[in-house]
C-alpha positions as YAML, in Angstrom:
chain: A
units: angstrom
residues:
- id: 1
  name: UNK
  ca: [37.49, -26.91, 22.57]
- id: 2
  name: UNK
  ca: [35.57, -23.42, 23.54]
- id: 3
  name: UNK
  ca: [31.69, -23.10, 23.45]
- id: 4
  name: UNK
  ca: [31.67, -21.92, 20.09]
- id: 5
  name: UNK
  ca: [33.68, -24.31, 18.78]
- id: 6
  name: UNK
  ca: [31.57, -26.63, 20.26]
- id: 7
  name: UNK
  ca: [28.20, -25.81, 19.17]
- id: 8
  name: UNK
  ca: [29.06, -25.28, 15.49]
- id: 9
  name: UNK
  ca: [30.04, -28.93, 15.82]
- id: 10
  name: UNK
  ca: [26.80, -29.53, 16.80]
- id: 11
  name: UNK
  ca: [24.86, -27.47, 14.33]
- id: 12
  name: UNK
  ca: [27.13, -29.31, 11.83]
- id: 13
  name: UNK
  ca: [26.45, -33.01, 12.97]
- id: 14
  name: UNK
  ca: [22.60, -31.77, 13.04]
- id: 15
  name: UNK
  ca: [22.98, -30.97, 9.69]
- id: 16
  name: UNK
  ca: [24.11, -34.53, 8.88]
- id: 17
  name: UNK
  ca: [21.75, -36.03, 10.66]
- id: 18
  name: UNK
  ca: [18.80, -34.19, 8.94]
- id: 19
  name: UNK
  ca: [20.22, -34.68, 5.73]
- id: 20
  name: UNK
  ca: [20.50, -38.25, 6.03]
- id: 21
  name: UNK
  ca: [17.22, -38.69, 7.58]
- id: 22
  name: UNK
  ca: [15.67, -37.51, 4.58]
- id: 23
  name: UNK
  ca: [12.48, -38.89, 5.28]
- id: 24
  name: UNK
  ca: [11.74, -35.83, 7.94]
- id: 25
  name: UNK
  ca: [9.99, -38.59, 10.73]
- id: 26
  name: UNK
  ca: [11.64, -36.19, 13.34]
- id: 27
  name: UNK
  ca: [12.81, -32.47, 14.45]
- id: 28
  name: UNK
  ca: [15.97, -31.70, 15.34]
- id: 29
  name: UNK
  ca: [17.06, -29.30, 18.15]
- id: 30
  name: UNK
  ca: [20.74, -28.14, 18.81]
- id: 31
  name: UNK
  ca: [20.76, -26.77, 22.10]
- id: 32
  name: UNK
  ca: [23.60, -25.60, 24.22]
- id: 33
  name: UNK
  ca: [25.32, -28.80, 24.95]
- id: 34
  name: UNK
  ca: [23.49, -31.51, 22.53]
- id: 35
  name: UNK
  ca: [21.63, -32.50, 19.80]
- id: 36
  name: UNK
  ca: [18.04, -33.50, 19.99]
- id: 37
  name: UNK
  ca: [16.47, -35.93, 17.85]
- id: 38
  name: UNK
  ca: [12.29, -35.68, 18.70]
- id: 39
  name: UNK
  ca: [10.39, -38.62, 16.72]
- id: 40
  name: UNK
  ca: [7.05, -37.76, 15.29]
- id: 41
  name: UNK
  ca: [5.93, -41.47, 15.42]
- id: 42
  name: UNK
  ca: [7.24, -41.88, 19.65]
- id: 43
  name: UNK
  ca: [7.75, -45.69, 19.91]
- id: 44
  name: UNK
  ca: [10.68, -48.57, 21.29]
- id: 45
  name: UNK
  ca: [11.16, -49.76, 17.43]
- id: 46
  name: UNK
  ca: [11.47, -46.38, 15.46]
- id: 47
  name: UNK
  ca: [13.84, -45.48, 18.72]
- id: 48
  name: UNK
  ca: [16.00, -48.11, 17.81]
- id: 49
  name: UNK
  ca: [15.93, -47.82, 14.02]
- id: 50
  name: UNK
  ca: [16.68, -44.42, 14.55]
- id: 51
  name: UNK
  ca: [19.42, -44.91, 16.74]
- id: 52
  name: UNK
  ca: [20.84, -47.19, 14.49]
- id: 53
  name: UNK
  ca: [20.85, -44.47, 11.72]
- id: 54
  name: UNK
  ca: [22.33, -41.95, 14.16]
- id: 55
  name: UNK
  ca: [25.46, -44.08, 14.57]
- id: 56
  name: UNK
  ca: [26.06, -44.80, 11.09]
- id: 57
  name: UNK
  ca: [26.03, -41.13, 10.37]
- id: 58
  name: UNK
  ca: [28.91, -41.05, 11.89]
- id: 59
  name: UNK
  ca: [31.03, -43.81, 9.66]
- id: 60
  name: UNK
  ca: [30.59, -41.50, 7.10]
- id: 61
  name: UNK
  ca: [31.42, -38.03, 8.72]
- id: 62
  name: UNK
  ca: [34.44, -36.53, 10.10]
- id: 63
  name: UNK
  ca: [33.89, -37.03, 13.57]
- id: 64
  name: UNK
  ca: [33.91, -40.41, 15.56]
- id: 65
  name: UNK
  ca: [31.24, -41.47, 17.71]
- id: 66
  name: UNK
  ca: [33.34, -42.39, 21.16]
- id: 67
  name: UNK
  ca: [33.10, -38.54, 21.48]
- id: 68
  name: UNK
  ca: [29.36, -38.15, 21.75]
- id: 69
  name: UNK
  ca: [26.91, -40.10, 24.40]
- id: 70
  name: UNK
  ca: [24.02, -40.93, 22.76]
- id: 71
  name: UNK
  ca: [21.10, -41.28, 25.16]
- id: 72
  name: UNK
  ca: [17.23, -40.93, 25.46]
- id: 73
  name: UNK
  ca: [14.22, -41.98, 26.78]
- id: 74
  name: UNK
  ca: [13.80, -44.96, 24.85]
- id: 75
  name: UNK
  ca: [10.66, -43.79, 22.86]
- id: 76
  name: UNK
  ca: [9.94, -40.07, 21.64]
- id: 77
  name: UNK
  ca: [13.84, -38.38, 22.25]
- id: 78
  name: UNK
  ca: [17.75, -38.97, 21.52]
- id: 79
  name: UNK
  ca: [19.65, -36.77, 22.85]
- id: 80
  name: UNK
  ca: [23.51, -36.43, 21.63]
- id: 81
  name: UNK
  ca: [25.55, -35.20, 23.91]
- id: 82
  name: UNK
  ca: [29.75, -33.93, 22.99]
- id: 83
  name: UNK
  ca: [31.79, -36.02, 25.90]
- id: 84
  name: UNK
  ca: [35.56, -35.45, 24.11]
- id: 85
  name: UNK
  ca: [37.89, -32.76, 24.91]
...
């Protein structure tokens, strides 16, 4: 997969995030190699509950979730990175 390839994937699975995290309690940021997820409300329980969201997204899009790394610092950022090929 080249770069562009790549990032429209990412700009695409942004896109799915935001739209099913309709209640806007974040900003999302595509940057060169991931997707960042900033909470507005930075704590361990929203992390996980968003988390949690994050990785259903992907049950009901076309893309499978053993190709991203989905990381953070455990409060205020998730950051989801593209590991496939």
């Amino acid at each position: 997969m080249d770069y562009e390839e790549k990032f429209v994937m990412l700009e695409e699975l942004a896109e799915h995030i935001e739209l099913y995290l309709a209640e806007k309690e974040c900003d999302i940021v595509v940057s060169e190699d991931t997707v960042n997820v900033y909470l507005d409300l930075p704590n361990t329980d929203n992390y996980n509950y968003f988390i949690n969201k994050i990785e259903k997204i992907f049950s009901k899009i076309e893309y499978d979730v053993e190709d991203f790394e989905i990381d953070g610092d455990y409060e205020g950022h998730i950051i989801i990175s593209y590991i496939g090929e």
